[in-house]
N, C-alpha and C positions, 0 to 999 in steps of 0.2 A: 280570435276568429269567431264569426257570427256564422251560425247555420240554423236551417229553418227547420222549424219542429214538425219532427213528421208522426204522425201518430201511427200507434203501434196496435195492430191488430191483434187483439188472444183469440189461441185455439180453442173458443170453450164451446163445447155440446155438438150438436148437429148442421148448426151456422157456419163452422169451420170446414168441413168436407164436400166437393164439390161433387153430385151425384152422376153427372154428366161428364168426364172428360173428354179431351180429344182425339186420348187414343181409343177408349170406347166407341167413340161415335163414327172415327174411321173403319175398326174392325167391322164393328155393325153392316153401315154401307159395305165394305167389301163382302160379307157374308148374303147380305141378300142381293147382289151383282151376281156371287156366284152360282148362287141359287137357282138364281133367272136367268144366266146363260146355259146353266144344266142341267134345268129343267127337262126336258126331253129325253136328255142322255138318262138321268134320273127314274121318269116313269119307261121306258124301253126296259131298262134293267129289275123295275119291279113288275115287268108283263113279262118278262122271261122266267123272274124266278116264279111267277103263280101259272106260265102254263107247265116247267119241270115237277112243280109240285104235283099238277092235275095229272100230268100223265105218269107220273111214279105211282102214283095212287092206284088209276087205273092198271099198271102194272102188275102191281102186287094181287091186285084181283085177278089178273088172264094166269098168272102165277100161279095162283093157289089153285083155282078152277083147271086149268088144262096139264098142270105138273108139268112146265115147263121152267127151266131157268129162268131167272129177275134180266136179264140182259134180255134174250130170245121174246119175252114178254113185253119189254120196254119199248121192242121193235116193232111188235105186232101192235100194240097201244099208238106210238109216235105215224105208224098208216093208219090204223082205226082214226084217227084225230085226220089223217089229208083225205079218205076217201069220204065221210060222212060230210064234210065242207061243202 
């Protein structure tokens, strides 16, 4: 039987490994897809956690200042933030 010589690749050095695959490049796109669908959802959730920060902050100040409980304070802080608007 006659068969055609196929020539045989070696794994040598850095030629041999593909730095690109397909599944990489699928993951990839699906990561920044999702990214950019939730986006918004994303920054809505980082202005919620940086206004809870501001007003625990401000808290702990009406807190310390009027000797009033961290709750009773948070409350008088979360109106201080709607009437000054």
């Amino acid at each position: 039987k006659w068969r055609a010589a196929v020539p045989q690749r070696k794994a040598t050095g850095m030629g041999s490994r593909r730095w690109f695959t397909t599944e990489t490049i699928l993951l990839t796109a699906g990561l920044l897809l999702l990214g950019y669908l939730l986006g918004e959802v994303i920054l809505l959730v980082f202005a919620a956690i940086l206004l809870a920060v501001g007003l625990d902050g401000l808290a702990r100040v009406i807190a310390a200042r009027s000797r009033v409980s961290r709750g009773w304070a948070l409350t008088r802080a979360s109106f201080r933030q709607v009437d000054t608007g």
